[in-house]
C-alpha positions in Angstrom: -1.4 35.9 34.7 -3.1 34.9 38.1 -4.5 31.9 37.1 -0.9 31.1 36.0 0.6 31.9 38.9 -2.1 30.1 41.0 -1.3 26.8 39.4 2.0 27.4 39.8 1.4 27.6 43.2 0.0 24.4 43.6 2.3 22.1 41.6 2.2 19.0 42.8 5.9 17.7 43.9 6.8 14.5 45.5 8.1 16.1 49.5 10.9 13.9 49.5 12.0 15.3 45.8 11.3 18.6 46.9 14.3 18.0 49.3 17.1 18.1 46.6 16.4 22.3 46.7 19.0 21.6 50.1 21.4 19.8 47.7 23.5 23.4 46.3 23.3 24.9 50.3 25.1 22.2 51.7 28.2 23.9 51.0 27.1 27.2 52.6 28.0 25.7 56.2 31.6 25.2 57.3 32.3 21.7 58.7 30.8 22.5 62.6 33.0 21.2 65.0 32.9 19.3 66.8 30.7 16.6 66.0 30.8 16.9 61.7 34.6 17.3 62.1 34.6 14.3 64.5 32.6 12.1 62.5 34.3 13.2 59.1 38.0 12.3 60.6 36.8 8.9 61.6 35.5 8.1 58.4 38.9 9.7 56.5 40.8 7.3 59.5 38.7 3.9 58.2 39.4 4.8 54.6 43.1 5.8 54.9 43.7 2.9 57.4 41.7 0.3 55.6 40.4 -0.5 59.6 36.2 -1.4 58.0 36.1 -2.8 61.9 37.9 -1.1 64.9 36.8 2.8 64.3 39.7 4.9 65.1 39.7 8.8 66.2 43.9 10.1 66.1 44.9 6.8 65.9 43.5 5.8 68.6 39.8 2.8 68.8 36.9 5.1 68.7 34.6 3.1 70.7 31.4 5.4 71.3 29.7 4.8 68.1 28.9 1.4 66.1 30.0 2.1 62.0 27.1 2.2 60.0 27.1 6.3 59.1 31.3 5.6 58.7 30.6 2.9 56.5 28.1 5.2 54.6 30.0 8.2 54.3 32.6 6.2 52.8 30.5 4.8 50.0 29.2 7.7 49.6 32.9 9.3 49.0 33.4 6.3 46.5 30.4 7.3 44.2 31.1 11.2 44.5 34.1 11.8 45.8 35.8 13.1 48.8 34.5 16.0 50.3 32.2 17.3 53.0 29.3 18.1 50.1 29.5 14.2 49.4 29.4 13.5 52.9 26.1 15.5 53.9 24.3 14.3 50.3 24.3 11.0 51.7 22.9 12.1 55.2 20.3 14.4 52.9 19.3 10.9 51.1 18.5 9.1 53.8 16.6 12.2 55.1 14.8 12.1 51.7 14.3 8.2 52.1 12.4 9.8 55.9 9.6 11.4 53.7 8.9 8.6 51.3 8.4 6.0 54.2 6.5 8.3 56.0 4.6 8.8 53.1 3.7 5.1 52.6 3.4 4.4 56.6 0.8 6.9 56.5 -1.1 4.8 53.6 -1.0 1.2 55.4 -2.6 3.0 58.0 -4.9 5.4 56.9 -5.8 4.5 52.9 -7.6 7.7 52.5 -4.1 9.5 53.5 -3.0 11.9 50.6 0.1 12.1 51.9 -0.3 14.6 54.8 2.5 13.0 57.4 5.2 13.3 54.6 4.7 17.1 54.1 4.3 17.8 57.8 7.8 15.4 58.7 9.5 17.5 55.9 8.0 20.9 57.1 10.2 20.4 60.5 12.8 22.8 60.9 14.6 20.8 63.1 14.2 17.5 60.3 15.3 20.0 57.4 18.2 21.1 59.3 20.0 17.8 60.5 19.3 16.2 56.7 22.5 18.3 55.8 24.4 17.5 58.7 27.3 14.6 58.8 25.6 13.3 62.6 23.5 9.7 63.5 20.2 11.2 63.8 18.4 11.4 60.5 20.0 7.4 59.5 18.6 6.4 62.3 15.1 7.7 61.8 15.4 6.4 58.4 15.8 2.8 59.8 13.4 3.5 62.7 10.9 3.8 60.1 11.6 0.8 58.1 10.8 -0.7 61.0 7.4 1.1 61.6 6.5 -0.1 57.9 7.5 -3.5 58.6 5.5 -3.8 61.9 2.4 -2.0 60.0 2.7 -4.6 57.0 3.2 -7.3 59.4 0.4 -6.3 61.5 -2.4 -6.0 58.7 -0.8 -9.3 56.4 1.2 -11.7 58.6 4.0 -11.5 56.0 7.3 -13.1 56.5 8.3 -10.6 54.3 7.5 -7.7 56.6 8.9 -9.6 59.8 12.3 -10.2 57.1 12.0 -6.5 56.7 11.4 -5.3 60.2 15.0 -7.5 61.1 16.9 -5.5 58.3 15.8 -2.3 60.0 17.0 -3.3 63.2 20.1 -4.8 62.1 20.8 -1.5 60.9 19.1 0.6 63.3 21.3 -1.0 65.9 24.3 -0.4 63.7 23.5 3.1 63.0 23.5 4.3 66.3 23.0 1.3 69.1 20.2 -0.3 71.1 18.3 2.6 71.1 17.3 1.8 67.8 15.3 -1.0 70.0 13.5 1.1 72.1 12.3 3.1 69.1 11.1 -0.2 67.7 10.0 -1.7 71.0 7.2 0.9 71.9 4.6 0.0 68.6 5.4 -3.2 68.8 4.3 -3.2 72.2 1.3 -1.0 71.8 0.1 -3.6 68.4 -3.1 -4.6 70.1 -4.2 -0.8 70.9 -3.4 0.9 67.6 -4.7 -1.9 65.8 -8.0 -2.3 67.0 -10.1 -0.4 64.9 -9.6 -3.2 62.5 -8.7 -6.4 63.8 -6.2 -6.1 67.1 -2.9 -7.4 66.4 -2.8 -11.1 68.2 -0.5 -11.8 70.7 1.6 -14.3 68.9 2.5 -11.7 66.3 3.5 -9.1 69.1 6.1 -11.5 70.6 7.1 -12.9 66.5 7.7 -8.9 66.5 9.7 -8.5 69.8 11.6 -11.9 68.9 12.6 -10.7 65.5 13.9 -6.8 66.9 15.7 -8.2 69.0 17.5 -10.9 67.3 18.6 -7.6 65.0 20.5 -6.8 67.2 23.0 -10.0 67.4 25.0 -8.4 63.9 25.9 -5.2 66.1 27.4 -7.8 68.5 29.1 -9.7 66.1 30.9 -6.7 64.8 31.8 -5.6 68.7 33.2 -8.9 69.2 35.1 -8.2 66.0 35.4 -4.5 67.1 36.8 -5.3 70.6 39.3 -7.9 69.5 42.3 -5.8 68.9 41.1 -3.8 71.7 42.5 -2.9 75.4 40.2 -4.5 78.2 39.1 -1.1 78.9 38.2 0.3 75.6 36.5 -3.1 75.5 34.2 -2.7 78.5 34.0 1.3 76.9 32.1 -0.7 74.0 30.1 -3.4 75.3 29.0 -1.9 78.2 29.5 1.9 79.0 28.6 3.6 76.1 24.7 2.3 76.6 24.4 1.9 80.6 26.9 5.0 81.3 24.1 7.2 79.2 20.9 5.8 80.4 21.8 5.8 84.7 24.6 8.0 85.3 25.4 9.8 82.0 29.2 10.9 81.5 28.0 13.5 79.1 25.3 15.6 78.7 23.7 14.6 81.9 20.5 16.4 82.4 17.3 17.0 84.3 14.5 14.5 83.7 12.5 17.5 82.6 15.0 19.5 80.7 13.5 18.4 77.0 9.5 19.2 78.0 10.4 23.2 77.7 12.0 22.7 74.2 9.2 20.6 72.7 7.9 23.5 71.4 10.6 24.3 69.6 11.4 20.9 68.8 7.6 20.7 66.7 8.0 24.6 65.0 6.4 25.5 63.0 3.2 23.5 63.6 2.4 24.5 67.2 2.5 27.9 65.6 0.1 27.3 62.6 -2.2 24.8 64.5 -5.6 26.4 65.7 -5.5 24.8 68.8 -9.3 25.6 69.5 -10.2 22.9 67.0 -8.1 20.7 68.4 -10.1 19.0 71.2 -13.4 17.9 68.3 -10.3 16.5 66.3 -9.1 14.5 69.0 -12.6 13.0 70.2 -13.7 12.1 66.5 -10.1 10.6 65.8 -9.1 9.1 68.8 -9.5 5.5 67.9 -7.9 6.1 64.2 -4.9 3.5 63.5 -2.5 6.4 62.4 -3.4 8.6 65.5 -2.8 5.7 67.6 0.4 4.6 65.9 1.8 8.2 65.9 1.0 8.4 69.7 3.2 5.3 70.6 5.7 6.0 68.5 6.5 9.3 70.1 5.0 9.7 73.4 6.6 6.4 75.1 9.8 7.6 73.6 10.0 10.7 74.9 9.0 9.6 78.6 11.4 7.1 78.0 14.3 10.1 76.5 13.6 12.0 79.9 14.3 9.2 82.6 17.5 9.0 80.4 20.2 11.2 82.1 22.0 11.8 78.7 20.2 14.4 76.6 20.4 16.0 73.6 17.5 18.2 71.4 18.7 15.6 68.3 18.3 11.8 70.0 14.2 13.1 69.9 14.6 13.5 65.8 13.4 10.0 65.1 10.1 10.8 66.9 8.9 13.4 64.3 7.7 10.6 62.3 5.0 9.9 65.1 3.9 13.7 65.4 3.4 14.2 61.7 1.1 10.7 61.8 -0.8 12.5 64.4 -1.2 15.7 63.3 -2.0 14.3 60.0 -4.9 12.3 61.3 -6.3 15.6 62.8 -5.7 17.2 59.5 -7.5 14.9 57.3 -10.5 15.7 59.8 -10.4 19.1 60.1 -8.9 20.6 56.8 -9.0 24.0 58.8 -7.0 22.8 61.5 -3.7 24.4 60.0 -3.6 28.4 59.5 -0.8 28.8 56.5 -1.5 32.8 56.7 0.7 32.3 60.1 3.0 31.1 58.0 3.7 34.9 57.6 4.4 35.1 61.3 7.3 32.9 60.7 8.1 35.3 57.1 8.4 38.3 59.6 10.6 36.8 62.1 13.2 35.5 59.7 13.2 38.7 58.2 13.8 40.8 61.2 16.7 37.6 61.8 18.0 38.6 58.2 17.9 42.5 59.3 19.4 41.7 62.7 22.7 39.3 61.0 22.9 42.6 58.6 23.3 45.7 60.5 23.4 44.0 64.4 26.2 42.8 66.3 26.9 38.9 65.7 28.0 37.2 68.6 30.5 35.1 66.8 31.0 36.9 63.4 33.1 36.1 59.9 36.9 37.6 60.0 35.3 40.0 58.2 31.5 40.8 58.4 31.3 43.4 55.6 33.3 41.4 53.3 32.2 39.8 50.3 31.4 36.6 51.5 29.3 37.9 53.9 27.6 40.3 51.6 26.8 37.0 48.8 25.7 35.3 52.0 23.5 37.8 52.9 21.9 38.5 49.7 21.3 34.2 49.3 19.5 34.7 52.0 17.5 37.5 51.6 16.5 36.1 48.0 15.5 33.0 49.9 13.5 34.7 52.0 11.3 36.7 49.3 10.8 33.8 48.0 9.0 32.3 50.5 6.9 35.4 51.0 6.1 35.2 47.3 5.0 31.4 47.7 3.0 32.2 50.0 1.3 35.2 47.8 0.3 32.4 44.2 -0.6 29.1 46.6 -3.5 30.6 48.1 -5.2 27.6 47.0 -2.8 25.0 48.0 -3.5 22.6 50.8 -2.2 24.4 54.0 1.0 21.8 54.9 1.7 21.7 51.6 2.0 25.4 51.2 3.6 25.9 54.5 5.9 23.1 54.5 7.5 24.9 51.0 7.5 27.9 52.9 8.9 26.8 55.7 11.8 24.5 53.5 12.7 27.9 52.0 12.7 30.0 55.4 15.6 27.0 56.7 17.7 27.5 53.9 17.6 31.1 54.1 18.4 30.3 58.0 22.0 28.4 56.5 24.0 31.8 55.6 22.7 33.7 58.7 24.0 30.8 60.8 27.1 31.3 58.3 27.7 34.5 59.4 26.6 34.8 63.0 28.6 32.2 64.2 29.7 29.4 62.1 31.8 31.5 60.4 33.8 32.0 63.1 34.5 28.3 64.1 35.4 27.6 60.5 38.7 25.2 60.6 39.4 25.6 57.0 41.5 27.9 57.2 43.5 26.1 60.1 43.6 22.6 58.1 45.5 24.1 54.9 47.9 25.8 57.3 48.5 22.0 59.0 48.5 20.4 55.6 51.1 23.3 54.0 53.6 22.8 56.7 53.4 19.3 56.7 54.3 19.0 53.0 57.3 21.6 54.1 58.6 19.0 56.7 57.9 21.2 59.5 57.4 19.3 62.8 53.8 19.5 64.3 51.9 18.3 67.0 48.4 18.4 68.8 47.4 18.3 72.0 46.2 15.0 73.8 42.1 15.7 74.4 41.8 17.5 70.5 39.0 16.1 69.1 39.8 15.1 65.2 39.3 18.8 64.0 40.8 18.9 61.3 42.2 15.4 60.5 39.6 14.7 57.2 39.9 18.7 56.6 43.0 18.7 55.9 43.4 15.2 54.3 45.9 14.2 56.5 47.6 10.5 55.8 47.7 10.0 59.3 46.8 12.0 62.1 48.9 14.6 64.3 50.8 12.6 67.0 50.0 14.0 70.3 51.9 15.5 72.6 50.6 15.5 76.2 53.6 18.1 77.4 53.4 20.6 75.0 56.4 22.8 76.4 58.4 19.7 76.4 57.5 19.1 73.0 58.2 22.6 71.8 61.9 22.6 73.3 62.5 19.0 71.2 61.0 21.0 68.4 61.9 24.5 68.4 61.1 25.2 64.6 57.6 23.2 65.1 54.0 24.3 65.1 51.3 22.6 67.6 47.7 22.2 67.3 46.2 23.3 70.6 42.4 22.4 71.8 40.9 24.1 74.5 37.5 23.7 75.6 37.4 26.6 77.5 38.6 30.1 77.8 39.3 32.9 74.9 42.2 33.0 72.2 45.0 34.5 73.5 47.7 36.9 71.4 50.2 35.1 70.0 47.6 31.8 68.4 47.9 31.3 64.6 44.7 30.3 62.6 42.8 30.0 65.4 38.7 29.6 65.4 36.4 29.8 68.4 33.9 27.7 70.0 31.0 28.4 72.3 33.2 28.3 75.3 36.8 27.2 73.7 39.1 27.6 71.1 41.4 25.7 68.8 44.4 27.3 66.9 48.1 26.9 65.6 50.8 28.1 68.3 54.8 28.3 67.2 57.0 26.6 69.3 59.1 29.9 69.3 56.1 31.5 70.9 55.1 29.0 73.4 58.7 29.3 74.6 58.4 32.7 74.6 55.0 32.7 76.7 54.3 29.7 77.8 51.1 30.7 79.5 49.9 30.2 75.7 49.4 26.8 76.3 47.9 26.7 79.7 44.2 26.0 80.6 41.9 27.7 82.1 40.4 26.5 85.6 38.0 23.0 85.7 35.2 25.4 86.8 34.8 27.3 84.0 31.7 26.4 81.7 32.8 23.9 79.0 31.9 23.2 75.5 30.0 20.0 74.8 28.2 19.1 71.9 28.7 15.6 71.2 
């Protein structure tokens, strides 16, 4: 029985297929506002409006994104139909297409590789958890590392193949979420001659071939903003062209942060390897595998970016997914070193914590809990996740002799998804706009007059499958005493729910819901805002 269990254990499974265990759990999570509902309405907008061009948010050019992840989410709905599931199995795809190239990267450079990068990438928490989420993030790193294969290839052959290959990823790079797919590409290109040298140093006419080629990907991104910008107002123009890249990298209009403000979350950013990694090996590792092509290549494809990511002034934890890739190439080449580097039985560290995080969403105090956290969706959600988590502690128990990022990454895969209905009922739950979008689509069928107000962000515009989105109303007490027997759809980005909101779900710092006319004649502070100074909800 052991012995069976042992093998068990250690059953060798492609990483990348092992990914399809997050297929069924992308359901579990609502649609988080406001970036998945965002992102969802714009690609419901393209498909209803037949616009494949000009991106539209409520009608109106959407101009801070190129279309790439529209256009996929779209196909995506074509093959298997409309619905958010659809949506994230296409993000989970190209999450699973991640592994696989990281998988063969990893062999151009190192040939005795048995696959250690892939398992590590996968073993991310922060990897596993934006694979099911409708955001840039994961496409892009998918492309980024077409492009690291292609410069590898091109590097060790010469191939016009691999230079044809590294212009596909940045035509799409560039597409799939702007020129910062070039900067991504830029830094091992750059840095050819140094991580190439332990074999034959990358010449300098295959560095500039490189540079030339990355950079002419980028010419179909301004062929469709010229397209884009056509039908477009001179300021939503500029918006496009110019703004969206230079407003983020010198003077950000959103998010702007501290140079230093990721360096404290790195850490986090990396879990759970800084936890399993015996750091007092590390130092041999590095001295014996310093000059190693894959350590090299990992280096420059994450330490110039992330220097680069803090003079930035925009920041977000998620623009730093696509340098992963270059950790797990790293860490990898310390692994194959130094097979002890990696402790799995920490891995029961990580066991403990999610179970006192189980015990905690149970029988604490949630800060933004279900309707009701007793009921039994709440209940299911926390036995799915309780199952998931014995699971991973009886993994852990029969692959004792599995290799130690294979066995923790498994672990670690099933700790995240037991992480999905905790996050369920501690907070998503209570920013679910489900509820809110049937209410919007029923009175619409009834004829009933609605409106939004002017700054809501696409909420619930795919949600509730609406043929064209609320008009807005930027004076919603004038609005109200046109329409006495209507209903409007009021964001606020700060402050509580007051009485008298219908349907309403809560944000960090804000609020959306459904207010009655009658009421907001009634009590018109319904519809007010809250001051300017008060702390503001932005996630974009």
């Amino acid at each position: 029985m052991n012995s069976r269990l042992g093998r068990l254990g250690t059953l060798r499974v492609s990483p990348a297929l092992l990914m399809l265990l997050l297929l069924p759990l992308l359901t579990v999570l609502p649609a988080v506002p406001i970036d998945e509902t965002r992102y969802l309405s714009i690609a419901w907008e393209m498909r209803q409006g037949g616009s494949w061009i000009t991106l539209h948010l409520n009608g109106f050019p959407y101009v801070d994104k190129p279309p790439l992840l529209f256009w996929m989410i779209n196909a995506s709905w074509s093959v298997l139909g409309t619905s958010l599931w659809s949506a994230r199995a296409m993000v989970l795809l190209f999450g699973m297409g991640c592994v696989e190239l990281c998988r063969r990267l990893e062999r151009r450079l190192a040939p005795d590789a048995t696959g250690q990068a892939a398992w590590l990438l996968m073993g991310f928490i922060f990897f596993a958890l934006f694979s099911g989420v409708v955001m840039f993030d994961v496409t892009l790193c998918f492309c980024v590392l077409l492009g690291f294969l292609a410069i590898v290839s091109y590097v060790q052959t010469g191939s016009r193949g691999a230079l044809l290959m590294l212009f596909v990823a940045s035509v799409l790079g560039v597409l799939a979420k702007g020129p910062v797919a070039l900067l991504h590409l830029a830094l091992p290109i750059l840095a050819a001659r140094w991580w190439s040298a332990a074999e034959q140093p990358a010449s300098w006419r295959k560095v500039i071939a490189m540079v030339l080629v990355a950079v002419l990907g980028g010419l179909p991104t301004l062929l469709w903003a010229w397209a884009a910008v056509h039908n477009l107002s001179a300021t939503d123009a500029h918006n496009l062209l110019l703004r969206q890249t230079a407003g983020r990298v010198v003077e950000s209009f959103a998010h702007k942060r501290p140079f230093w403000w990721y360096l404290p979350w790195v850490p986090v950013l990396l879990l759970p390897w800084p936890i399993l990694v015996r750091w007092r090996r590390v130092a041999a590792v590095v001295r014996e595998q310093s000059g190693a092509a894959a350590a090299r290549f990992g280096l420059s494809a994450s330490v110039p970016a992330l220097i680069a990511f803090c003079l930035v002034s925009g920041k977000q934890m998620h623009y730093l997914l696509p340098l992963l890739p270059g950790v797990a190439l790293l860490l990898g080449t310390w692994l194959r070193r130094d097979r002890e580097l990696l402790s799995s039985r920490r891995m029961w560290a990580m066991v403990v914590v999610f179970a006192a995080l189980w015990l905690w969403s149970r029988f604490g105090r949630p800060p933004m809990p279900l309707v009701d956290t007793n009921g039994d969706t709440a209940i299911w959600l926390h036995l799915l996740s309780a199952s998931l988590i014995a699971l991973a502690a009886l993994y852990l128990l029969i692959s004792r002799r599995a290799r130690p990022e294979r066995r923790s990454t498994v672990a670690m895969l099933l700790l995240t998804m037991a992480l999905l209905p905790i996050a369920r009922v501690q907070v998503l739950g209570a920013m679910d706009l489900t509820d809110i979008a049937q209410r919007v689509a029923s009175l619409r069928e009834r004829g009933i007059p609605m409106a939004r107000s002017d700054d809501e962000p696409g909420l619930i515009t795919f949600l509730a499958r609406l043929p064209e989105p609320l008009a807005a109303a930027p004076d919603p007490l004038a609005w109200a005493k046109q329409y006495p027997d209507g209903y409007f759809l009021f964001y606020s980005g700060r402050g509580r729910v007051p009485p008298g909101v219908e349907d309403s779900a809560k944000f960090a710092n804000g609020w959306v819901g459904l207010v009655s006319s009658r009421a907001a004649l009634a009590n018109p502070k319904l519809l007010e805002r809250p001051p300017k100074s008060a702390p503001r909800l932005d996630v974009n």
